[in-house]
N, CA and C atoms as an extended XYZ file, in Angstrom:
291
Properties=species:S:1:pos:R:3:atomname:S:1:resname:S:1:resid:I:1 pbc="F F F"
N        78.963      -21.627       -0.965 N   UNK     1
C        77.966      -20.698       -0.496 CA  UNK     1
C        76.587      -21.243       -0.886 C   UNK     1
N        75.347      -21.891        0.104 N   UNK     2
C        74.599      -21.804       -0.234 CA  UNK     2
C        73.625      -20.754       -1.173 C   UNK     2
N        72.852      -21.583       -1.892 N   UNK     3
C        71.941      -20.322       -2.896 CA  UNK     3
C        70.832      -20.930       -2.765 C   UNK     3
N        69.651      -19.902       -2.067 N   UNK     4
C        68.059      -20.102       -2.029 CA  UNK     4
C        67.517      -19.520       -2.972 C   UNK     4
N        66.288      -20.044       -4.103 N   UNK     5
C        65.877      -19.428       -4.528 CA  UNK     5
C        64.241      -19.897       -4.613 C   UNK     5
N        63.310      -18.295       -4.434 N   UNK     6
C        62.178      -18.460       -4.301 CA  UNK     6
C        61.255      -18.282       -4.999 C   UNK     6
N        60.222      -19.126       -5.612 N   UNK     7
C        59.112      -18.787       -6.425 CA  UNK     7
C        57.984      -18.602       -6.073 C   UNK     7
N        57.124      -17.629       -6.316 N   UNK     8
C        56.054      -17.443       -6.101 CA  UNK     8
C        54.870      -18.509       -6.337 C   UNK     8
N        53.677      -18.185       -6.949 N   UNK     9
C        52.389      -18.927       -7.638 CA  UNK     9
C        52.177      -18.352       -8.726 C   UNK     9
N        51.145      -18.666       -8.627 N   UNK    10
C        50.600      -18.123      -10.350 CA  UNK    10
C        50.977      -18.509      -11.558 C   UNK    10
N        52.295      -19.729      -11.463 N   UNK    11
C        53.285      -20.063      -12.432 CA  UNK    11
C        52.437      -21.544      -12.824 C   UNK    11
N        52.082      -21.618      -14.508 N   UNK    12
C        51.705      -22.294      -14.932 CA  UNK    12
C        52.771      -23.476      -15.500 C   UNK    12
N        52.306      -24.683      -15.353 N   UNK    13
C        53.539      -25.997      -15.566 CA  UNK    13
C        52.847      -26.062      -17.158 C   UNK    13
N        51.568      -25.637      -17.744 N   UNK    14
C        51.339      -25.740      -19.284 CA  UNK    14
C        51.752      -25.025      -20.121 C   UNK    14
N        52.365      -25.226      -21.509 N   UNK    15
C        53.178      -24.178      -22.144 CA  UNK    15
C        52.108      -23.250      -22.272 C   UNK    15
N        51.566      -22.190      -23.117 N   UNK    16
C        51.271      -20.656      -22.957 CA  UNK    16
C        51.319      -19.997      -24.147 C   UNK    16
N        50.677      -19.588      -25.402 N   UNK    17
C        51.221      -18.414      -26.277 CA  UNK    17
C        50.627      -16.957      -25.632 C   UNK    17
N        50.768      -16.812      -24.481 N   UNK    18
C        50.749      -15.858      -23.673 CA  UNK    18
C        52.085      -15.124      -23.224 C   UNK    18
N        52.885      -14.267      -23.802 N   UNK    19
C        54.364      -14.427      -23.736 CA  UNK    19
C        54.417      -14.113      -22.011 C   UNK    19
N        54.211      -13.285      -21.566 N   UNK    20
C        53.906      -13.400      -19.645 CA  UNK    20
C        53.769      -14.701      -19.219 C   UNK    20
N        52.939      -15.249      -19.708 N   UNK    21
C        52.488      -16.583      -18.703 CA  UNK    21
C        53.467      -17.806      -19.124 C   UNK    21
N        54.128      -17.284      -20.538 N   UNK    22
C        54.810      -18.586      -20.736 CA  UNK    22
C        56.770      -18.093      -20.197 C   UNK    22
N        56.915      -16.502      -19.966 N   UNK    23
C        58.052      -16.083      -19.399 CA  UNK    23
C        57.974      -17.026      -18.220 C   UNK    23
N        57.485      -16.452      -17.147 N   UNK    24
C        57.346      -17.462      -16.193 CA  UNK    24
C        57.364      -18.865      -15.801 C   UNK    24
N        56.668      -19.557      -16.728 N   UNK    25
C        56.648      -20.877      -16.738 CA  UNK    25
C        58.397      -21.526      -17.211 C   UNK    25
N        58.936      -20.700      -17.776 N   UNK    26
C        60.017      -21.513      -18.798 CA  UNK    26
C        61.218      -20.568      -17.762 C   UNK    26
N        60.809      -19.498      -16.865 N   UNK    27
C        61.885      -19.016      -15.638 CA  UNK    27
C        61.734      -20.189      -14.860 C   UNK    27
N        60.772      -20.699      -14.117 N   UNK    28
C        60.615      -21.764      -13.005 CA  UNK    28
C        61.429      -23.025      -13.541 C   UNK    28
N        61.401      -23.266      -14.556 N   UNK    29
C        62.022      -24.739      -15.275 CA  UNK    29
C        63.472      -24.008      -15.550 C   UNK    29
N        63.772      -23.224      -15.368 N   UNK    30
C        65.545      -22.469      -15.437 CA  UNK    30
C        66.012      -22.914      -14.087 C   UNK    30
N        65.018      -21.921      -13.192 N   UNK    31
C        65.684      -22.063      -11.752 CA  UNK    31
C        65.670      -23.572      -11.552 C   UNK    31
N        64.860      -24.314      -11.501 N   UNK    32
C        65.232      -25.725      -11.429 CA  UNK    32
C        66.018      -26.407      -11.545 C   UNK    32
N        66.501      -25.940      -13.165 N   UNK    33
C        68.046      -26.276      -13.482 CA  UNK    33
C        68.980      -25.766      -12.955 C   UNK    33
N        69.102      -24.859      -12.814 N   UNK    34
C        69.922      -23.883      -12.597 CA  UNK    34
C        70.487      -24.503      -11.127 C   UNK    34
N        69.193      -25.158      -10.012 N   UNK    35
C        69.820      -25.456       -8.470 CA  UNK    35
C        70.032      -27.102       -9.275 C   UNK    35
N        69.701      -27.591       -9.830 N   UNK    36
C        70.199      -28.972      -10.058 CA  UNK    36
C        71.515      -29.117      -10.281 C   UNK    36
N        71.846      -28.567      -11.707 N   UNK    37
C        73.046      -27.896      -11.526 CA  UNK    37
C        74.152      -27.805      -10.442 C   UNK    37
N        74.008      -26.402       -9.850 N   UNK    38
C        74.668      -26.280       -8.816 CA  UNK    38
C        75.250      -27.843       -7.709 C   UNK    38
N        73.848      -28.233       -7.313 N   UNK    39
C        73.897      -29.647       -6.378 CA  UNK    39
C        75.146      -30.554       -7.888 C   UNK    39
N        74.500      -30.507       -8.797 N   UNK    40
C        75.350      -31.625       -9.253 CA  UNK    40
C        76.852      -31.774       -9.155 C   UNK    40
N        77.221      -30.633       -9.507 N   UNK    41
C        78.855      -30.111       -8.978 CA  UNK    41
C        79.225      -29.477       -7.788 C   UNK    41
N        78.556      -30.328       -6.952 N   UNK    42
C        78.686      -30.240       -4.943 CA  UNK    42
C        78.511      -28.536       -4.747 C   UNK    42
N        77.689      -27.970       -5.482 N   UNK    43
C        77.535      -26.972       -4.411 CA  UNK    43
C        76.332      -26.953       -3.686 C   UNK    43
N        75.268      -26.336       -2.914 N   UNK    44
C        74.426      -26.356       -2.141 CA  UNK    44
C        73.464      -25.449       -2.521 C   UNK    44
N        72.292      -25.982       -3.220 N   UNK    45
C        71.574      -24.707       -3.948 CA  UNK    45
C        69.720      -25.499       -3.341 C   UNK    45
N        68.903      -24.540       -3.208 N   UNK    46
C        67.809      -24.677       -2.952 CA  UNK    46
C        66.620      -23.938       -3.534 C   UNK    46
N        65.784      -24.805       -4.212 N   UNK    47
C        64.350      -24.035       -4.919 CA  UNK    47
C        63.269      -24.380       -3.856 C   UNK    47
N        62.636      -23.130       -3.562 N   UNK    48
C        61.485      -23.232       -2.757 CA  UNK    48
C        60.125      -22.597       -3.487 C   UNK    48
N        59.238      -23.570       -3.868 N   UNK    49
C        58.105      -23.501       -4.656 CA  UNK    49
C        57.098      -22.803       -3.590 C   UNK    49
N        56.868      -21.450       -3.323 N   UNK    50
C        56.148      -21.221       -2.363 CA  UNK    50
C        54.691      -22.123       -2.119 C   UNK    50
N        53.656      -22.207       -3.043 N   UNK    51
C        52.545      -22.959       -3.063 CA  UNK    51
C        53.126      -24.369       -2.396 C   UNK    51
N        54.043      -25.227       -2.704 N   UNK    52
C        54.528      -26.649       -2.315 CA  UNK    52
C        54.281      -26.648       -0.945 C   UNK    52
N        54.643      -25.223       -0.151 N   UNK    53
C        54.935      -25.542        1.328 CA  UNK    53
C        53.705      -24.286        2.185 C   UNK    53
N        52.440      -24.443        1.129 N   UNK    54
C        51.590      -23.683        1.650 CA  UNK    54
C        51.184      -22.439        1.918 C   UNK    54
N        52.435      -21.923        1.186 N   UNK    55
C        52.282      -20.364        0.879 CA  UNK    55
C        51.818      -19.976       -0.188 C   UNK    55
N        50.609      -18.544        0.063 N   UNK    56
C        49.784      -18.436       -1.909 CA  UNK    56
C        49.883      -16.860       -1.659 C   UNK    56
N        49.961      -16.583       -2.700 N   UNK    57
C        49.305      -15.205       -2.892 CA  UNK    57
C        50.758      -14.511       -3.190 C   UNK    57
N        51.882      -14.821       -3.781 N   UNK    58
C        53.183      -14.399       -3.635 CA  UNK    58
C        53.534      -13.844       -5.610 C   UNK    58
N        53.895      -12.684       -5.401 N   UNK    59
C        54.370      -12.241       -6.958 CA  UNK    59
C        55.708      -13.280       -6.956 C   UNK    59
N        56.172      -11.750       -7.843 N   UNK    60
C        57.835      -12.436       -8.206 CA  UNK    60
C        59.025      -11.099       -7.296 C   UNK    60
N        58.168      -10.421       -6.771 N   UNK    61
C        58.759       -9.309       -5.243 CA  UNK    61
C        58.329      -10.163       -4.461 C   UNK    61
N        58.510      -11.152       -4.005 N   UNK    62
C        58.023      -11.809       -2.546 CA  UNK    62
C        58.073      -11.036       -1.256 C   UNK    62
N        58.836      -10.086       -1.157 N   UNK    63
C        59.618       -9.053       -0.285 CA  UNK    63
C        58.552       -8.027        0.051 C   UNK    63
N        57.690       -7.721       -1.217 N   UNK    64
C        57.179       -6.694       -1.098 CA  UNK    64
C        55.379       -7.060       -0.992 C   UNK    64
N        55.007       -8.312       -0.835 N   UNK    65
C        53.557       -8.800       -0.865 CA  UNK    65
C        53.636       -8.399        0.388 C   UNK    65
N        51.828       -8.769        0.345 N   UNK    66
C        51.236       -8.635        2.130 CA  UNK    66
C        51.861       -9.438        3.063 C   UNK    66
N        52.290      -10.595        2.672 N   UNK    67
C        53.303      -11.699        3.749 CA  UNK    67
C        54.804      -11.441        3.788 C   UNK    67
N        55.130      -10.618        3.360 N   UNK    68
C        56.411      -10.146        3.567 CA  UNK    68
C        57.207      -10.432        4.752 C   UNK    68
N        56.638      -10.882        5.654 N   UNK    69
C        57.304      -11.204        7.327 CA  UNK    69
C        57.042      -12.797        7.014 C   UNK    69
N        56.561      -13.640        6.116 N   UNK    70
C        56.541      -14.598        6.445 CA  UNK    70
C        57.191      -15.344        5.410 C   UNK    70
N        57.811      -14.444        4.597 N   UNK    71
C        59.047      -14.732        3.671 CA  UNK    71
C        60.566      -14.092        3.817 C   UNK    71
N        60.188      -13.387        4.525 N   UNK    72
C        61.800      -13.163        5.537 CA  UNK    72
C        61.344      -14.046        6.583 C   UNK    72
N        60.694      -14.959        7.605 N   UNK    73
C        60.878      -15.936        8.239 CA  UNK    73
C        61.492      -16.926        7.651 C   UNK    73
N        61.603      -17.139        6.427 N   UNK    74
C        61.555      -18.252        5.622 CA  UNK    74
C        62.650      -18.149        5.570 C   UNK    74
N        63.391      -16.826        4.870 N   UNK    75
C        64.991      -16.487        4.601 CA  UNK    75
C        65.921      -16.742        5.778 C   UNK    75
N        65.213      -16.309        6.907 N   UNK    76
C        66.141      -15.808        7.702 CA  UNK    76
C        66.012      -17.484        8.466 C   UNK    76
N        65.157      -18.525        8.314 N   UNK    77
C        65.473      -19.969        9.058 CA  UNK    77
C        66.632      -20.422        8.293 C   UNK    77
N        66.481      -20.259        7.058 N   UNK    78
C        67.323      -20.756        5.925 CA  UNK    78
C        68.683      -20.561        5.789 C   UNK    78
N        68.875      -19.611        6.317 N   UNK    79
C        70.336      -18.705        6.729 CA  UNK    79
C        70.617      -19.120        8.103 C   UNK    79
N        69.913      -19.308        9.061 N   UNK    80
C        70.310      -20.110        9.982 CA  UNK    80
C        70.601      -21.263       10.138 C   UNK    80
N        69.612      -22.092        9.357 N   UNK    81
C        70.015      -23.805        9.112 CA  UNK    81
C        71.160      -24.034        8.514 C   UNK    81
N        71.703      -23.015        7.971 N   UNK    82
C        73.012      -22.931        6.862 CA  UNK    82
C        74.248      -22.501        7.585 C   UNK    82
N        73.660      -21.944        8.615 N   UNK    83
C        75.028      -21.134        9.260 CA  UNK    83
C        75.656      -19.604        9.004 C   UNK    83
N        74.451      -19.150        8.431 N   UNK    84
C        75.045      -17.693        8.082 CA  UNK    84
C        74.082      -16.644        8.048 C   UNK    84
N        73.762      -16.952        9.523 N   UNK    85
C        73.342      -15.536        9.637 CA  UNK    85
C        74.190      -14.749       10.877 C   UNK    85
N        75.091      -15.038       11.235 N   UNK    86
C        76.198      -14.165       11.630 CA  UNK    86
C        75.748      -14.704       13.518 C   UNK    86
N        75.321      -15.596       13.432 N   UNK    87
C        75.015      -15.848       14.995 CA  UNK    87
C        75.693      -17.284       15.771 C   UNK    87
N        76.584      -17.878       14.798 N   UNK    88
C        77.726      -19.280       14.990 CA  UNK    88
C        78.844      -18.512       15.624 C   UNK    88
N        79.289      -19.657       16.057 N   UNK    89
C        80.623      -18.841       16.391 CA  UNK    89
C        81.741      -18.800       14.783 C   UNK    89
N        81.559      -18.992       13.984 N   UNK    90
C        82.128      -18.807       13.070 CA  UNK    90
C        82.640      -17.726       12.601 C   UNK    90
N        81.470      -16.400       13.019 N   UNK    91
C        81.585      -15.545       12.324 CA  UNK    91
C        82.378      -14.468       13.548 C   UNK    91
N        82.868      -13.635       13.147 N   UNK    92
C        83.922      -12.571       14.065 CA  UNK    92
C        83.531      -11.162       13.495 C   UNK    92
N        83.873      -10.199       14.426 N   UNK    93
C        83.378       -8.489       13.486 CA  UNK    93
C        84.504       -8.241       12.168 C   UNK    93
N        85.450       -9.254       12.249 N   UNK    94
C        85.863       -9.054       11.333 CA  UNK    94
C        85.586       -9.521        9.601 C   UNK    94
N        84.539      -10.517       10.212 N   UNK    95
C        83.472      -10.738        8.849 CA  UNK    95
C        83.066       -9.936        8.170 C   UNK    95
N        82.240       -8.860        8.865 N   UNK    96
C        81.288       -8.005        8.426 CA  UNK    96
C        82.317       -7.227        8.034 C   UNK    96
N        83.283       -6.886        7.596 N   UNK    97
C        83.815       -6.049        6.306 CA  UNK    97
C        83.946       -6.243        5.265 C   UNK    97
């Protein structure tokens, strides 16, 4: 099963005695691992650094910012490039139970 996972901005790569600013920083270097990981023992995992690919202004609700349609675009290509968004012939109504 693919796994996407998305980060916002605002996330500092310098450590922090700011316990907020350094939560964050030392979550982003998890998820990192965390999809390295995954890939290393063949599964299919993906980190998407929103700022990397030109997206700003994003919390850690990506869902719920002002671009909210342009992070479900994002989900929903991603689920398609993958094959699962229920529109292959793969999938049958008997999936969806």
């Amino acid at each position: 099963m693919p796994i996407l996972v998305i980060i916002g901005d605002n996330i500092t790569n310098k450590e922090s005695n700011i316990f907020g600013v350094e939560l964050w920083r030392v979550n982003k270097l998890r998820a990192q691992q965390f999809v390295d990981t995954i890939n290393r023992h063949g599964g299919h995992a993906r980190l998407i650094n929103l700022p990397d690919i030109g997206i700003h202004g994003n919390t850690h609700f990506a869902f719920t910012d002002k671009n909210n349609q342009q992070i479900a675009t994002l989900v929903t290509d991603y689920l398609h490039q993958q094959r699962l968004d229920m529109t292959g012939p793969q999938f049958t109504l008997r999936d969806m139970h």
